[in-house]
KOLMARKE-476320 format. One record per atom (N, C-alpha, C, CB): residue in one letter; atom name; z, x, y. Coordinates in pm, 1 decimal. Atoms other than C-alpha are relative to their C-alpha. Glycine has a CB too. Layout:
<recs>
(A; CA; (Z; X; Y))
...
</recs>
This chain:
<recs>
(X; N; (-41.5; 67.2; 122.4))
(X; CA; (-23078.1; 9048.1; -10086.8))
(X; C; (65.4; 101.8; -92.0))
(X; CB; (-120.5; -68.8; -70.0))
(X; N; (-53.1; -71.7; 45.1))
(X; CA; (-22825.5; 9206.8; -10316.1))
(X; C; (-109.3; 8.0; -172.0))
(X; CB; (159.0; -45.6; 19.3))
(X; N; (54.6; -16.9; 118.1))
(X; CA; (-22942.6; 9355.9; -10626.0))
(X; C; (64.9; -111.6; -135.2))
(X; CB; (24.2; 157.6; -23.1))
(X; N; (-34.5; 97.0; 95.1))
(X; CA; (-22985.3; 9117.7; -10940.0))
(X; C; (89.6; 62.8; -62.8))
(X; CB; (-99.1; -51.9; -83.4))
(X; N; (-62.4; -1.8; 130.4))
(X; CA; (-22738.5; 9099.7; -11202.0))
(X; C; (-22.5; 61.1; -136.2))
(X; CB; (2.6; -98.7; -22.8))
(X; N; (62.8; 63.7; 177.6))
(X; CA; (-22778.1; 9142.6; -11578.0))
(X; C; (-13.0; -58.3; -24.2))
(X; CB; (22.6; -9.1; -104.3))
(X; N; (41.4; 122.2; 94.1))
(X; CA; (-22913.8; 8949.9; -11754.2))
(X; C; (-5.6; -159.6; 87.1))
(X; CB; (129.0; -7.2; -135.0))
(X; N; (34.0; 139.5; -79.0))
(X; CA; (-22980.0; 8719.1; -11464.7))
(X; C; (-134.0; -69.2; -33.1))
(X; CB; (-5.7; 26.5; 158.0))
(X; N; (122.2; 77.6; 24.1))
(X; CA; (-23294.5; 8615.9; -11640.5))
(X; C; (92.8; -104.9; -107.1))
(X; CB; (-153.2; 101.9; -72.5))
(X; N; (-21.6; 100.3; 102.3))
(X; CA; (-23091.9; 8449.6; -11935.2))
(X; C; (45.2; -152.1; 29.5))
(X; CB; (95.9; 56.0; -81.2))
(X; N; (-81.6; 117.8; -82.5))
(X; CA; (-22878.4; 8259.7; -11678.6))
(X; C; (-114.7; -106.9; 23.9))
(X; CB; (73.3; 57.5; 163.6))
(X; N; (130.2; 34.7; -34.0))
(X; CA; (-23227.8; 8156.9; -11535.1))
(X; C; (-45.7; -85.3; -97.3))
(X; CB; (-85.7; 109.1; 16.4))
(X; N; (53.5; -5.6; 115.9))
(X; CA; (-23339.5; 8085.4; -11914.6))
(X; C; (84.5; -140.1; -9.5))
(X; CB; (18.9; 139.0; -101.7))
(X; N; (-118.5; 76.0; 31.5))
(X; CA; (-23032.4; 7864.2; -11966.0))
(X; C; (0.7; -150.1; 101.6))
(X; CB; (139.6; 108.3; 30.6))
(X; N; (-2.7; 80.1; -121.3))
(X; CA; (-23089.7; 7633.5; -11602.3))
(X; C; (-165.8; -64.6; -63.0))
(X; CB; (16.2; 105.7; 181.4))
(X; N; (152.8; 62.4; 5.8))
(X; CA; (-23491.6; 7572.0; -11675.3))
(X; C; (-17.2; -54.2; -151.9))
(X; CB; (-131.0; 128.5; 36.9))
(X; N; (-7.3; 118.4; 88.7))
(X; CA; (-23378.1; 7423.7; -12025.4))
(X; C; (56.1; -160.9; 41.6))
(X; CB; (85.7; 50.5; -104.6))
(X; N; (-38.8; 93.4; 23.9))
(X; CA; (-23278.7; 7121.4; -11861.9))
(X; C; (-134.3; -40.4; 75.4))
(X; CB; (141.4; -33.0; 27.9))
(X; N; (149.2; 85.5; -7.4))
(X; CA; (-23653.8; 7025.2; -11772.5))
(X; C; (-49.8; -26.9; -115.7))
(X; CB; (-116.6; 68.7; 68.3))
(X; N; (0.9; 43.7; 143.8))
(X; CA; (-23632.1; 6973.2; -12115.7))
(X; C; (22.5; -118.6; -71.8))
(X; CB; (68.5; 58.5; -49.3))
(X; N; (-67.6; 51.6; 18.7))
(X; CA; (-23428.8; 6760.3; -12138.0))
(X; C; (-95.1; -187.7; -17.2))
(X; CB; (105.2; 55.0; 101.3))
(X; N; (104.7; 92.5; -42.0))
(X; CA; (-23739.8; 6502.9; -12009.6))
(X; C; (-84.2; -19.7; -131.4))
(X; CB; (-89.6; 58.8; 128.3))
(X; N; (69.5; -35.2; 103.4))
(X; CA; (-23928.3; 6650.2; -12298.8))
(X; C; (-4.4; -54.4; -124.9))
(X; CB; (21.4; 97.4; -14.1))
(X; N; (-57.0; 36.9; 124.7))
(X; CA; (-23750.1; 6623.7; -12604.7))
(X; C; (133.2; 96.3; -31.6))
(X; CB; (-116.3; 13.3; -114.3))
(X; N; (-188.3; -65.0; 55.3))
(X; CA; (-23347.8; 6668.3; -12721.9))
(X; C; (-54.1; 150.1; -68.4))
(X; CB; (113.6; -136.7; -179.6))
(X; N; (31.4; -162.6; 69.0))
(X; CA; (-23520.4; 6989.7; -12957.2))
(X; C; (-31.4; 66.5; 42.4))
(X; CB; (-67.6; 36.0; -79.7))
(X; N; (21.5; -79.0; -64.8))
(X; CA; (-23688.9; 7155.9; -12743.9))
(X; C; (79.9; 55.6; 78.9))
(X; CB; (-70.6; -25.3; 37.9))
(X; N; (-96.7; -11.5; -41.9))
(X; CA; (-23407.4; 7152.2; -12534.6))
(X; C; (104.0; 102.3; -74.8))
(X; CB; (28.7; -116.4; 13.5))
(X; N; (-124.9; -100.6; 49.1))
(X; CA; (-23115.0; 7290.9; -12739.6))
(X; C; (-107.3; 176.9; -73.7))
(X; CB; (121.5; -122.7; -179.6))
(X; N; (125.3; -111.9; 9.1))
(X; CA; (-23446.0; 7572.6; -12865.8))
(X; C; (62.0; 60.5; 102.9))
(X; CB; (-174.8; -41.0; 23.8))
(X; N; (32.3; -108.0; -123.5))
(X; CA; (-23475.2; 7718.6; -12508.8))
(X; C; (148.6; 52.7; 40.1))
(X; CB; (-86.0; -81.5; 151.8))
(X; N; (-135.9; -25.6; -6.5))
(X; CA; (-23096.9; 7671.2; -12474.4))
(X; C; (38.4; 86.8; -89.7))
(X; CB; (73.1; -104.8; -10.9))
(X; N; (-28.3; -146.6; 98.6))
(X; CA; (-23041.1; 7872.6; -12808.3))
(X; C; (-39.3; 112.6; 56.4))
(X; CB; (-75.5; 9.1; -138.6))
(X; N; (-18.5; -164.5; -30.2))
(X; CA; (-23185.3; 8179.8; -12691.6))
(X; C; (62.9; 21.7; 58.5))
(X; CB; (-75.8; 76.9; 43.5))
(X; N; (-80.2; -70.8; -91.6))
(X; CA; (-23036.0; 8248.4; -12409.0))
(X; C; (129.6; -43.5; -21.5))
(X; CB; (-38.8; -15.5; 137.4))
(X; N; (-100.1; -45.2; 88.1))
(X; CA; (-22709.1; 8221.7; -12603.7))
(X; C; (54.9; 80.5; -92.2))
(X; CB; (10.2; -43.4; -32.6))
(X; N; (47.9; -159.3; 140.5))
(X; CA; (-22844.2; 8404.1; -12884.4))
(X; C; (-0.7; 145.5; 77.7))
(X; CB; (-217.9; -10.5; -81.7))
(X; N; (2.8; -91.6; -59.4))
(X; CA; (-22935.9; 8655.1; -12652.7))
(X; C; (125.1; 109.7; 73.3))
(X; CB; (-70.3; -51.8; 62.7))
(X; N; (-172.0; -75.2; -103.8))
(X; CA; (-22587.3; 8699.8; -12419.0))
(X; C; (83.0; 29.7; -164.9))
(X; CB; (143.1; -188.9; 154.7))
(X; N; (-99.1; 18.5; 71.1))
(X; CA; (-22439.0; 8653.8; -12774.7))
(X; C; (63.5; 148.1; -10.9))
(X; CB; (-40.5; -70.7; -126.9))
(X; N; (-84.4; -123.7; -45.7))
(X; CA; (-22307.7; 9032.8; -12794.8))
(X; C; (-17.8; 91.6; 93.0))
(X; CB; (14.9; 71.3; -82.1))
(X; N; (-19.3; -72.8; -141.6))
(X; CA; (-22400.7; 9143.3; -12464.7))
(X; C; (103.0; -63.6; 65.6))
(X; CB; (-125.1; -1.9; 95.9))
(X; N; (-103.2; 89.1; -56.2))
(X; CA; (-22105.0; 8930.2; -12336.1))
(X; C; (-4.2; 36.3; 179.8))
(X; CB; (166.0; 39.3; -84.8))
(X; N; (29.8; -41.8; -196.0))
(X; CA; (-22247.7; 8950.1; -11947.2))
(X; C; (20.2; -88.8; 4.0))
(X; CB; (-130.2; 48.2; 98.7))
(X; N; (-105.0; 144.3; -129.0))
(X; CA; (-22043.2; 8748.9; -11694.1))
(X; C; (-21.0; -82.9; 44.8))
(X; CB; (46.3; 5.9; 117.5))
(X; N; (136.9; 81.3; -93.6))
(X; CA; (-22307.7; 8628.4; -11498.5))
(X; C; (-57.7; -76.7; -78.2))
(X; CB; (-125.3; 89.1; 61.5))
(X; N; (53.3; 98.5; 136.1))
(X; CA; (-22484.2; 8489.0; -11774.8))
(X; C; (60.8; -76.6; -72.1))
(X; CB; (-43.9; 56.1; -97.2))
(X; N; (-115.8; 137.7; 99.5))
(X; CA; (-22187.5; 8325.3; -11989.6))
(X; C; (39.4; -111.0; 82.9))
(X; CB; (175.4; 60.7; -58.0))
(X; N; (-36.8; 138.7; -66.5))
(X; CA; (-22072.7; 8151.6; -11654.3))
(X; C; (-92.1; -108.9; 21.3))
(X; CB; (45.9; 20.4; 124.0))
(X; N; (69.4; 84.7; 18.0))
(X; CA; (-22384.5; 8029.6; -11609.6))
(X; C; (-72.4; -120.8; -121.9))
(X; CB; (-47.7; 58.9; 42.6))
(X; N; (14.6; 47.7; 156.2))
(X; CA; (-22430.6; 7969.0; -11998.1))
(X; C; (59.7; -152.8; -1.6))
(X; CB; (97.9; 110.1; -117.5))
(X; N; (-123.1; 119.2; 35.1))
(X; CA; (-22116.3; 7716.9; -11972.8))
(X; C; (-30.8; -64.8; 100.5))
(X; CB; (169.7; 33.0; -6.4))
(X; N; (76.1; 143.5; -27.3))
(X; CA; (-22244.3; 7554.2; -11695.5))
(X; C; (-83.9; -92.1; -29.2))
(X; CB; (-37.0; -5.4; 60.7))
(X; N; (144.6; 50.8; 54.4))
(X; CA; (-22566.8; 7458.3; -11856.8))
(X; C; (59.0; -31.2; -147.5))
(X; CB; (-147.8; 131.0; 5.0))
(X; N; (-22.6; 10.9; 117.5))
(X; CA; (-22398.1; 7391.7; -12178.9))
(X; C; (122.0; -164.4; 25.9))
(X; CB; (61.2; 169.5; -66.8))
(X; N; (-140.4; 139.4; -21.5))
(X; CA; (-22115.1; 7100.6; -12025.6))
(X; C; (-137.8; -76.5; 66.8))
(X; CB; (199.0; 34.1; 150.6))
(X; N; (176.6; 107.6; -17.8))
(X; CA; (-22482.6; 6927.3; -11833.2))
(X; C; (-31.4; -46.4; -95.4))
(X; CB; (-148.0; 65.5; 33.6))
(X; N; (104.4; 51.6; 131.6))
(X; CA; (-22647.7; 6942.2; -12192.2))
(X; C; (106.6; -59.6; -72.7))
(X; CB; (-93.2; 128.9; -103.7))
(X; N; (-65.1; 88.2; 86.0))
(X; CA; (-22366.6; 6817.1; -12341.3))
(X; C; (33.7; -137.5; 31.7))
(X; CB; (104.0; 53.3; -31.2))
(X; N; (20.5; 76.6; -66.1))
(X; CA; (-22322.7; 6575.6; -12104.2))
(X; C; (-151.6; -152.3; -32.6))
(X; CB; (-3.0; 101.0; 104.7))
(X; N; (134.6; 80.4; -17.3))
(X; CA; (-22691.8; 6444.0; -12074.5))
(X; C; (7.7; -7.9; -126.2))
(X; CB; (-140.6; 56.8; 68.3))
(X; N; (14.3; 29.4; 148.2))
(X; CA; (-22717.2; 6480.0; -12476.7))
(X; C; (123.6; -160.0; -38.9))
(X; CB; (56.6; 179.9; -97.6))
(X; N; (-79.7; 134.1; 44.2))
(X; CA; (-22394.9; 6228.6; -12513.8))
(X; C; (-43.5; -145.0; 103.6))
(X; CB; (187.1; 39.1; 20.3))
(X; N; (42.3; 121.9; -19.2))
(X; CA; (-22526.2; 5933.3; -12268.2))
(X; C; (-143.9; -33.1; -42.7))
(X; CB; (19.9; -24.7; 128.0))
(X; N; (105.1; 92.8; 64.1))
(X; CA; (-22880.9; 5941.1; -12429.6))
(X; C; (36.5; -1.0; -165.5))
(X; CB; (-168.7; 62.8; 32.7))
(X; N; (-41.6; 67.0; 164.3))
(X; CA; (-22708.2; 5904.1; -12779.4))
(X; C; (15.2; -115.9; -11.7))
(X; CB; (121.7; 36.2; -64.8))
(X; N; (-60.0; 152.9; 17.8))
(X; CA; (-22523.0; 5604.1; -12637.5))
(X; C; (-58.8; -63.7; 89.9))
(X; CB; (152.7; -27.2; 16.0))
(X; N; (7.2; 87.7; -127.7))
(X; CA; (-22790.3; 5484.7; -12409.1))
(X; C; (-74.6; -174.5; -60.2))
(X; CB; (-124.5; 102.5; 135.9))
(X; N; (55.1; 137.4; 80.1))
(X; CA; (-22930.3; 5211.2; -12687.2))
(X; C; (99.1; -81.3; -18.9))
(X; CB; (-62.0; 18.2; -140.9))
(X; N; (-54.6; 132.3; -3.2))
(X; CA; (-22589.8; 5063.3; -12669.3))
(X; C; (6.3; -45.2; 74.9))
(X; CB; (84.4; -27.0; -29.0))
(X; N; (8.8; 63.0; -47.4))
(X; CA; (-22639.4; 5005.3; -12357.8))
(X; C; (-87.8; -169.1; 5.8))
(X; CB; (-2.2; 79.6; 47.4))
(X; N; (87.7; 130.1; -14.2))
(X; CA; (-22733.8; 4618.3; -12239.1))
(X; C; (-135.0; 26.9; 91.4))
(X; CB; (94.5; -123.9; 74.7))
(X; N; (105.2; -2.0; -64.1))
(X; CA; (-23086.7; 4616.0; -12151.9))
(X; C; (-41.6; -29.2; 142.0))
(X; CB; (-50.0; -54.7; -58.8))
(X; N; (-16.5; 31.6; -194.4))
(X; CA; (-22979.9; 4473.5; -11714.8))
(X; C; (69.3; 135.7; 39.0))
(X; CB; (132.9; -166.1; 63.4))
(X; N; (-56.0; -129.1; -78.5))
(X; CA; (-22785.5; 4829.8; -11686.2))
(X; C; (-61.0; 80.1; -107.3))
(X; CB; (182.1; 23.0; 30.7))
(X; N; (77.7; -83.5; 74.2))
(X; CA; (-23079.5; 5041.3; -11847.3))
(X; C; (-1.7; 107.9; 79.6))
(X; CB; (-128.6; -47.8; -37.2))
(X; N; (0.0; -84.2; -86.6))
(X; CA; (-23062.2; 5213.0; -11505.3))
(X; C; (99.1; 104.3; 32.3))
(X; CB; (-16.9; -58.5; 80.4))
(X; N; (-122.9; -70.1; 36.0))
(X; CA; (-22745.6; 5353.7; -11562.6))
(X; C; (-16.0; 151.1; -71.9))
(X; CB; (76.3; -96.7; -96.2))
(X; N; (53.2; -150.5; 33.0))
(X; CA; (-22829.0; 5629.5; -11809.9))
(X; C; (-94.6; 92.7; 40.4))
(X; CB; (-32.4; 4.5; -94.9))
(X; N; (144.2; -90.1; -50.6))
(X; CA; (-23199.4; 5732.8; -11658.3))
(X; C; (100.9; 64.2; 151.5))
(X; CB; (-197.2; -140.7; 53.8))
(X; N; (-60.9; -74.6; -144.0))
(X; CA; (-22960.7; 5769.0; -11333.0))
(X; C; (123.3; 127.0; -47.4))
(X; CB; (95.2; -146.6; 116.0))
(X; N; (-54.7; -122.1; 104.5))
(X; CA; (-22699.2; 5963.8; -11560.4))
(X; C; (-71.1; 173.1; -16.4))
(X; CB; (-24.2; -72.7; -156.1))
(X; N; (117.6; -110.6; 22.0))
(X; CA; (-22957.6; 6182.6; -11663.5))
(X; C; (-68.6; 39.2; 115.0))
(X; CB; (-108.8; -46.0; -92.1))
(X; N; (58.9; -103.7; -129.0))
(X; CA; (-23128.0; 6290.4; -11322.3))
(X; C; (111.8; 61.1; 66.2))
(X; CB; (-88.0; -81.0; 125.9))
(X; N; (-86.2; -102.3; -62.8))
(X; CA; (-22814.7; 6371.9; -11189.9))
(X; C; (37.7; 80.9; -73.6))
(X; CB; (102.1; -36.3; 57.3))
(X; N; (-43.7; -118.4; 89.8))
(X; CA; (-22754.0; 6590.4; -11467.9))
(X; C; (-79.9; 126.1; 26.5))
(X; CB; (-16.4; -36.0; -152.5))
(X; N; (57.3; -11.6; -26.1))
(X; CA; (-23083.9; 6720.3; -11425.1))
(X; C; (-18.3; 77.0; 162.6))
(X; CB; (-21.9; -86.5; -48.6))
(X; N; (-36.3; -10.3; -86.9))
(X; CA; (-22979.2; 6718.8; -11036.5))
(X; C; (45.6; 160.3; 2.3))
(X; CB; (76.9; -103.4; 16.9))
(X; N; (-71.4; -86.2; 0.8))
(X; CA; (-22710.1; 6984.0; -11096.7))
(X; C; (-47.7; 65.6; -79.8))
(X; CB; (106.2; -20.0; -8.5))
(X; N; (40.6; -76.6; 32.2))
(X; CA; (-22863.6; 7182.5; -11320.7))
(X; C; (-130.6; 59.5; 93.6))
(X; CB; (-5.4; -35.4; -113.1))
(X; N; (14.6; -62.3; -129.2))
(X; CA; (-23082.5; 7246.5; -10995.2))
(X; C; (39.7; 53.2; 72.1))
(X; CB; (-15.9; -29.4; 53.4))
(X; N; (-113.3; -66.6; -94.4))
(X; CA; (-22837.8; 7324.2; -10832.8))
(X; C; (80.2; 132.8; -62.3))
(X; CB; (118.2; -119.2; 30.8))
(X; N; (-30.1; -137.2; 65.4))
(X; CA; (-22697.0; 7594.2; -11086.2))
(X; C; (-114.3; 71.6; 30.1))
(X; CB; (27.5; 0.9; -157.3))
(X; N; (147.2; -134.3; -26.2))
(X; CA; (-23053.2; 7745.5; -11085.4))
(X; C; (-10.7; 67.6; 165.8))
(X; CB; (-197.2; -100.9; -25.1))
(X; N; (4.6; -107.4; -79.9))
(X; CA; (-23044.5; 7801.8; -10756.8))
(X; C; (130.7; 65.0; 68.5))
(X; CB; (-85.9; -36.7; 91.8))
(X; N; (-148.2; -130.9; -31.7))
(X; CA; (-22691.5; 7951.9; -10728.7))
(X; C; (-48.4; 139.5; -73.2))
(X; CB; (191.9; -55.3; -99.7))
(X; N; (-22.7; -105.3; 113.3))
(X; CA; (-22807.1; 8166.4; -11031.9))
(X; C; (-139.5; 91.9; 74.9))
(X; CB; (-18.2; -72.2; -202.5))
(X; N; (101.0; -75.9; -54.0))
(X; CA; (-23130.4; 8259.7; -10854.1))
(X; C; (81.8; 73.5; 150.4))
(X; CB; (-145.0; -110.8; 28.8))
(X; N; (-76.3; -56.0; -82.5))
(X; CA; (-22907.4; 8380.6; -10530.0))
(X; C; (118.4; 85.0; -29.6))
(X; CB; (29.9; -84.3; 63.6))
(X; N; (-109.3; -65.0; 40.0))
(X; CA; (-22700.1; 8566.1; -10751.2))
(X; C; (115.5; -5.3; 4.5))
(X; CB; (-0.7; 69.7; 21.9))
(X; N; (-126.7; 57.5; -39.5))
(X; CA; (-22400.8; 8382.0; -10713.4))
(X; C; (12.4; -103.2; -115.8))
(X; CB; (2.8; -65.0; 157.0))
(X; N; (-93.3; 55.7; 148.3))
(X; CA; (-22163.4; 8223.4; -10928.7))
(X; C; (86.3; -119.5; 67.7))
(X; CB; (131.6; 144.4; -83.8))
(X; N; (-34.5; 109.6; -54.2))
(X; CA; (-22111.7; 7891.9; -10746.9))
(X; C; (5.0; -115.7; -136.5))
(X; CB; (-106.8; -28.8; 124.6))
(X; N; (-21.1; 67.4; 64.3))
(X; CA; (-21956.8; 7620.8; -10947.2))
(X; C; (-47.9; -139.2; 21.4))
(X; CB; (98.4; 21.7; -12.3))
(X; N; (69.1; 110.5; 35.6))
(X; CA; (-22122.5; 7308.6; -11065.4))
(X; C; (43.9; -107.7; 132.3))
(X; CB; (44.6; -48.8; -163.3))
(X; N; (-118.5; 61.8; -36.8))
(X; CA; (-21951.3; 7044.6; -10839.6))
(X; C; (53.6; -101.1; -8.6))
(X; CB; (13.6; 2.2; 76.1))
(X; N; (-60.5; 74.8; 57.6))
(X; CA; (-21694.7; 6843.9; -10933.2))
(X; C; (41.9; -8.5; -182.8))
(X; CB; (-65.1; -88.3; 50.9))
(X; N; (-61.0; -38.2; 148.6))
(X; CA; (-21724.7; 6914.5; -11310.1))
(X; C; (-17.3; 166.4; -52.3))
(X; CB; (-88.5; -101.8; -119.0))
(X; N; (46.2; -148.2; 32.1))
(X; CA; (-21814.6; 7295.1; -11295.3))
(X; C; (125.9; 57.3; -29.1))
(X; CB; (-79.9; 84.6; 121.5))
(X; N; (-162.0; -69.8; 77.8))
(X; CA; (-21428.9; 7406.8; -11323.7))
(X; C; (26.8; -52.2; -114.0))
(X; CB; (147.5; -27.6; 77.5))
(X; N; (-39.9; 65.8; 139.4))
(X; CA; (-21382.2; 7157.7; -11627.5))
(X; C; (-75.7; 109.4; -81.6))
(X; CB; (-56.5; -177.1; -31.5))
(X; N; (79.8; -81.2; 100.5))
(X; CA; (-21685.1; 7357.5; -11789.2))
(X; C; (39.3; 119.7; -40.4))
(X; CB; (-117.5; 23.1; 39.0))
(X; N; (-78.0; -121.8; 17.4))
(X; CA; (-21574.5; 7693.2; -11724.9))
(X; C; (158.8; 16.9; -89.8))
(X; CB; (20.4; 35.4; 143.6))
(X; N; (-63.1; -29.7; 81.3))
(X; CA; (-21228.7; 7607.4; -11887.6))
(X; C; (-27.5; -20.3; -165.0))
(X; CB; (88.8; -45.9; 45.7))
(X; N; (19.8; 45.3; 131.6))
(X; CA; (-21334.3; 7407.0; -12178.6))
(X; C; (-125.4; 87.2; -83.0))
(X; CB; (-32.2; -159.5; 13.3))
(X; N; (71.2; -35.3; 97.6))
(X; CA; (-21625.7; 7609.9; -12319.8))
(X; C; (32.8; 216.7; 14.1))
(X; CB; (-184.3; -84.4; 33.6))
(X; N; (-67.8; -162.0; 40.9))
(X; CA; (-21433.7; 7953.4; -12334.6))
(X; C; (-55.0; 60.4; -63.7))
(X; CB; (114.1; 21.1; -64.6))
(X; N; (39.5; -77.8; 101.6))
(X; CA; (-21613.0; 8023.0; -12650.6))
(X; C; (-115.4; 54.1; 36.8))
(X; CB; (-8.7; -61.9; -117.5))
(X; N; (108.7; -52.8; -19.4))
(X; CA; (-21905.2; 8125.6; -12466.7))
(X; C; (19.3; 87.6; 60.5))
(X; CB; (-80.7; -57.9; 39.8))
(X; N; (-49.8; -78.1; -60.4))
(X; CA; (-21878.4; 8437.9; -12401.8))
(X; C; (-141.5; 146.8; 38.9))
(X; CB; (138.8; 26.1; -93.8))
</recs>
């Protein structure tokens, strides 16, 4: 096994906030803050890519349980299924990030990487 990364715990830090997500929305963006706070002027690679993956999920899962009360009460199944696959893939980052690899989300993991640039 190749030697870890830097700051491959934050990446780590950043993936096991979305068992949170089950929890409660605050706790969530909490566990998510640090390990933002943390990379914030260490600007490690490993960690920001993983940052922005885990940051397009939570933004993700955060916008369909905003709008899951407008859903109609016969497609309630819709968002809870929303949400595990979010959940899903943020499994799936953790264990890219635990193999030390920088495997992209799939299907929306390149969107993330361009659009949240500011994480750096």
């Amino acid at each position: 096994m190749k030697d870890n990364p830097p700051a491959k715990n934050l990446a780590l830090l950043a993936y096991g906030s979305s068992l949170f997500l089950y929890v409660h929305l605050m706790v969530f963006i909490a566990v998510f803050g640090i390990s933002v706070i943390l990379n914030y002027n260490k600007g490690n690679k490993f960690a920001s890519f993983h940052i922005r993956q885990m940051f397009g999920i939570g933004m993700i899962a955060v916008f369909v349980s905003v709008f899951a009360n407008n859903i109609p009460e016969d497609q309630i199944l819709l968002p809870l299924t929303i949400i595990s696959l979010m959940v899903l893939l943020s499994i799936l980052g953790l264990l890219s990030a635990v193999r030390n690899q920088q495997d992209l989300i799939p299907f929306i993991g390149t969107y993330f990487q361009k659009w949240f640039t500011f994480i750096k």
